[in-house]
C-alpha positions in Angstrom: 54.6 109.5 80.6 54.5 106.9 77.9 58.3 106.5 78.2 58.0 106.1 82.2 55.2 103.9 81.5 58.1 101.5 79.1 61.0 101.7 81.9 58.2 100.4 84.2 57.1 97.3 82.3 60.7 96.6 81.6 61.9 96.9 84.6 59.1 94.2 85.7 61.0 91.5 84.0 63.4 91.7 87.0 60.3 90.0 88.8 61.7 85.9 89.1 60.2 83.9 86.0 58.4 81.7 88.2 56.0 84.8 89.5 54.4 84.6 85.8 50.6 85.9 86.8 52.0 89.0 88.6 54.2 89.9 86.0 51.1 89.5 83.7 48.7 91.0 85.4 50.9 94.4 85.7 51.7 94.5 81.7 48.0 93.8 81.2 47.5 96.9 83.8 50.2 98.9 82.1 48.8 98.5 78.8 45.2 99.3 79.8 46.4 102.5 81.0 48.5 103.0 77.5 45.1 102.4 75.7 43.4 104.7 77.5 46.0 107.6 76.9 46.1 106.6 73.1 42.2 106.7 73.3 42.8 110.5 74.6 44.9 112.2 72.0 43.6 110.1 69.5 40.5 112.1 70.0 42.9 114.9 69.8 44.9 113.9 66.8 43.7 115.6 63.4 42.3 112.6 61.2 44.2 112.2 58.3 44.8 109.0 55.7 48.3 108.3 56.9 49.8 107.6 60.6 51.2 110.2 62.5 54.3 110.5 64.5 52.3 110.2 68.1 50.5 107.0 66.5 53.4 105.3 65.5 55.0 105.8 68.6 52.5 105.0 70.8 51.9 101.6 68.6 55.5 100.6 68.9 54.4 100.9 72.3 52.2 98.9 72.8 53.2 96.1 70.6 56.7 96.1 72.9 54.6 95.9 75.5 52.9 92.8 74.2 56.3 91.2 73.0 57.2 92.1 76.7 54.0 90.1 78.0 55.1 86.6 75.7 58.7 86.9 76.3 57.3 86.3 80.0 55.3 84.0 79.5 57.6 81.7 77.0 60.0 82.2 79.7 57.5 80.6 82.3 56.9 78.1 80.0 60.6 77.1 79.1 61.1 77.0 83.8 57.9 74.8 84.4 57.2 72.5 81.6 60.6 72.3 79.7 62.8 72.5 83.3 65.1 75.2 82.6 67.1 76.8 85.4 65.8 79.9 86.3 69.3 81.2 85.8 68.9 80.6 82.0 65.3 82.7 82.8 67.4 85.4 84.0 69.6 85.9 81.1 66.5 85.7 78.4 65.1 88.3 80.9 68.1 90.6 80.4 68.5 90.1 77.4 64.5 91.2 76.0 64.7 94.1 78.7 67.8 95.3 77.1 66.0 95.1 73.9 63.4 96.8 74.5 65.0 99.6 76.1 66.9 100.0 73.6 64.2 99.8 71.4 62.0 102.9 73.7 65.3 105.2 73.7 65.2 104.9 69.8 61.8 105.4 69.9 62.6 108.6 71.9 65.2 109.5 68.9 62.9 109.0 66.8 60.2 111.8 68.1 62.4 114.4 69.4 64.9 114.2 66.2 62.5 117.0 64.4 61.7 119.0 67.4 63.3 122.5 66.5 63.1 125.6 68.8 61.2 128.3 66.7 63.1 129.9 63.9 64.4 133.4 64.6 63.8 136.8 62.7 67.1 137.4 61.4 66.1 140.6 59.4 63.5 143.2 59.9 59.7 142.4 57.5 60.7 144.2 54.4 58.3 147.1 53.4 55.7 147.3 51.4 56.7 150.2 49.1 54.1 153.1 46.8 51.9 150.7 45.0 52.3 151.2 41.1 50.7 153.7 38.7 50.5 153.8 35.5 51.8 156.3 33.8 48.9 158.9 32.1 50.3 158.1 28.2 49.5 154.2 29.1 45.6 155.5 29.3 43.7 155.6 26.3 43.7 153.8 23.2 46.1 150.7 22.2 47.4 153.2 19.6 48.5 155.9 22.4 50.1 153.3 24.4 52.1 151.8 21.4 54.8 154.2 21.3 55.2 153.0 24.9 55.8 149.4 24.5 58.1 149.2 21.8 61.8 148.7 23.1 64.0 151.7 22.9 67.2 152.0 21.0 70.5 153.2 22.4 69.5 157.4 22.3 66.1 157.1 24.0 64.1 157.1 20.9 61.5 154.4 20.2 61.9 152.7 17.1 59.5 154.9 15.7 61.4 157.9 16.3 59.0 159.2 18.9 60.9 160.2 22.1 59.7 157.8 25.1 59.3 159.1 28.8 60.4 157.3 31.9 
């Protein structure tokens, strides 16, 4: 919606550059109704100490929206007071719609460049195997469990001599 909402106010510059208060008054309407949809999911948005993806967006918005609404009206200015053709309106016309639409389709790139489907099981959960016992020699005293931790030599044997069990 805000995206149809930019084409719209862009595509109001094709409105002659002598028609100034109509042109105005729809960019003021147009951004009224983008405040009151940033006024919604801001209610919506988690608060947190940084700006957000939907925040920056919808500022870039509505400051294009406000570069929009003096673009038209330095245009008016440069046709009634200064004299300029309204040819030479035109072509500062196309040229700030261009930008900006430019500007909304990178906007666009922008959000949707991290929008990933969901991720796909590839493999099966692995199981939970038999939860580990301890063996009944490890019970008991540190000096019945001793024989146990020390590290065993190439026959099996601690280096105590002691045979060990697995």
């Amino acid at each position: 919606m805000l995206a149809t909402l930019d084409v719209v106010a862009t595509a109001l510059l094709l409105l002659d550059a002598t028609s100034f208060f109509q042109r105005a008054l729809l960019f003021l309407n147009i951004t009224f109704v983008e405040i009151g949809i940033r006024m919604q999911l801001d209610s919506k948005l988690p608060n947190v100490g940084y700006q957000i993806k939907m925040q920056t967006i919808l500022n870039n918005s509505f400051f294009r929206l406000l570069g929009l609404e003096l673009e038209s009206s330095m245009v008016y200015y440069l046709t009634h007071i200064r004299g300029w053709s309204v040819e030479h309106a035109d072509i500062i016309d196309m040229i700030a719609a261009s930008i900006s639409l430019v500007h909304a389709i990178f906007m666009l790139h922008v959000y949707y460049k991290d929008k990933r489907p969901p991720m796909k099981r590839t493999s099966a959960p692995k199981q939970v195997g038999k939860p580990i016992t301890c063996s009944p020699q490890m019970y008991g005293t540190p000096t019945t469990a001793t024989p146990l931790l020390l590290p065993l030599n190439r026959q099996g044997t601690s280096q105590n001599g002691t045979l060990d069990q697995p």
